[in-house]
C-alpha positions as CSV (number, residue, x, y, z in Angstrom):
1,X,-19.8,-23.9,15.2
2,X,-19.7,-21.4,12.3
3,X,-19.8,-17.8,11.9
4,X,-21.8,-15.9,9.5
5,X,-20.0,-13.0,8.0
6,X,-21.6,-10.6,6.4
7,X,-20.6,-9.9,2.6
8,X,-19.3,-7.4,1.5
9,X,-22.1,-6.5,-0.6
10,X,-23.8,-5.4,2.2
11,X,-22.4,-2.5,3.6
12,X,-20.7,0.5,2.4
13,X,-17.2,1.6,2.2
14,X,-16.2,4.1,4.5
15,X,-17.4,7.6,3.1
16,X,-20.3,5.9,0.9
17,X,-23.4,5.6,1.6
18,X,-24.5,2.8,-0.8
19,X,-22.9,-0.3,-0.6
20,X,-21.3,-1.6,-3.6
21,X,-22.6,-3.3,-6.6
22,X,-21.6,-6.4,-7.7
23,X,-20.5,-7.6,-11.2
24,X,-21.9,-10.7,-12.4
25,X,-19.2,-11.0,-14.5
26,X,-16.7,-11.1,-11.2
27,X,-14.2,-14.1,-11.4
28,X,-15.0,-15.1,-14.5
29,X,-12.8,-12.4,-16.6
30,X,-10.4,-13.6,-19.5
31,X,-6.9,-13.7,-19.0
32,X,-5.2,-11.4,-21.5
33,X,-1.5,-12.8,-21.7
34,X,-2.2,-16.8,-21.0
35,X,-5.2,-18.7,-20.9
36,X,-6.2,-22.8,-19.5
37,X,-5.8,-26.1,-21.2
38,X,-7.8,-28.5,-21.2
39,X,-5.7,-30.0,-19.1
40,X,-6.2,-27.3,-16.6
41,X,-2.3,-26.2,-17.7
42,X,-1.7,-23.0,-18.7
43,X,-0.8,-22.1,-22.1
44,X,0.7,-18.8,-23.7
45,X,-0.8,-16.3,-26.6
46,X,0.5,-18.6,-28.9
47,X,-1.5,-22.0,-27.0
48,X,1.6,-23.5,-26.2
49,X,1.9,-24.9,-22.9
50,X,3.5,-23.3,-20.7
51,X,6.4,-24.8,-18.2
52,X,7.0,-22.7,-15.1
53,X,10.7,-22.9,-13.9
54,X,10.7,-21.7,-10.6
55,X,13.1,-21.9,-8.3
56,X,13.6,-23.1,-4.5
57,X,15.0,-19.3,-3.0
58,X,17.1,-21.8,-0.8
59,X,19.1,-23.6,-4.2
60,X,19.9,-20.1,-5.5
61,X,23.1,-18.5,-5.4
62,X,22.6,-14.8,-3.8
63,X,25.9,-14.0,-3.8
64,X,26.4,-14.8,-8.0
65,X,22.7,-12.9,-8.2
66,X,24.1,-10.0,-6.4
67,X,27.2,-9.7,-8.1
68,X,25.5,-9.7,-11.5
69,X,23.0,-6.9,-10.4
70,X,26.9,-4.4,-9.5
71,X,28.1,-5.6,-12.3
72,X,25.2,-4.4,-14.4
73,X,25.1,-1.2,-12.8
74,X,28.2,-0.2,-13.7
75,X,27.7,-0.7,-17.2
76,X,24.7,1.5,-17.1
77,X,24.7,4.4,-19.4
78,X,23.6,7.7,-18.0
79,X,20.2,7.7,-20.2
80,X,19.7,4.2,-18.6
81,X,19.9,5.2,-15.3
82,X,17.4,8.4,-15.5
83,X,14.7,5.8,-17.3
84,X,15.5,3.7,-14.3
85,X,15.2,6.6,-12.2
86,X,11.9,7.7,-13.5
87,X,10.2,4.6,-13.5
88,X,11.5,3.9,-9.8
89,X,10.0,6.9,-8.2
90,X,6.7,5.4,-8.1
91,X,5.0,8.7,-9.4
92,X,3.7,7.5,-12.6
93,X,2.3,4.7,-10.7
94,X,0.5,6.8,-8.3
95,X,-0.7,9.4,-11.1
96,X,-2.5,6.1,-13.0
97,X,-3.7,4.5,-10.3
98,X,-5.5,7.4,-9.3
99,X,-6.7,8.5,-12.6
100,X,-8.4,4.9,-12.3
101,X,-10.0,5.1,-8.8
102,X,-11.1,8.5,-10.0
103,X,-13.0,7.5,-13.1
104,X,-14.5,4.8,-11.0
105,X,-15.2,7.4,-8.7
106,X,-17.2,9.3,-11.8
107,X,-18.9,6.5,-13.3
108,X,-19.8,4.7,-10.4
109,X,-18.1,1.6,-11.0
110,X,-17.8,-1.2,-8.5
111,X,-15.1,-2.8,-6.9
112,X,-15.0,-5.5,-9.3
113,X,-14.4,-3.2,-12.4
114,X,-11.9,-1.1,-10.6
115,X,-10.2,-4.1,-10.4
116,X,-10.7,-5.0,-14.1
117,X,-9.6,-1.4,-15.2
118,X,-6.4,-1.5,-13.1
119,X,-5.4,-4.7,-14.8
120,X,-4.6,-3.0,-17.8
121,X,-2.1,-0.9,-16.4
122,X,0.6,-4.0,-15.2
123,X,3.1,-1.3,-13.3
124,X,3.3,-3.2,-10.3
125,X,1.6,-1.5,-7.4
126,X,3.4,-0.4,-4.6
């Protein structure tokens, strides 16, 4: 038996009365940093193919990890730590994302470019 879910193009976020548009350009944006092979590998700016060393959590060492983070943070200097400081509050963050969702707001951009504009603004979402 299957269900039939309606899309998401068919009703409106709460507070909207239109539902959204869609972007026929929607999944099929360029990668800015890496791109695909032909291989279906991907490679960096420079086409080179790149090799992804990841790691098991369970084979690493979390008590070396830890003790390399201390050790770091003692050695901080004071200017370090307000950089730190500033960039850990989260308020930049917020101030961006919201100048985004605003101007999407004002130009009545769809989801899908939303998406696209906050791309370009990599300071990890909290």
């Amino acid at each position: 038996m299957r269900t039939s879910y309606r899309r998401w193009t068919e009703f409106p976020y709460p507070g909207e009365s239109l539902p959204p548009k869609g972007s026929p350009e929607a999944g099929n944006w360029p990668m800015f940093f890496i791109s695909r092979g032909r291989d279906n590998d991907f490679l960096d700016p420079f086409h080179q193919r790149i090799i992804w060393r990841v790691k098991n959590p369970l084979d690493i060492d979390w008590e070396t990890e830890l003790f390399i983070v201390e050790e770091t943070l003692k050695s901080l200097t004071s200017q370090q730590i307000r950089i730190a400081q500033y960039w850990g509050t989260g308020e930049l963050t917020a101030k961006i994302t919201t100048l985004i969702f605003n101007l999407a707001e004002k130009y009545m951009l769809g989801s899908p470019e939303c998406c696209k504009g906050s791309e370009l603004f990599p300071l990890g979402y909290e």
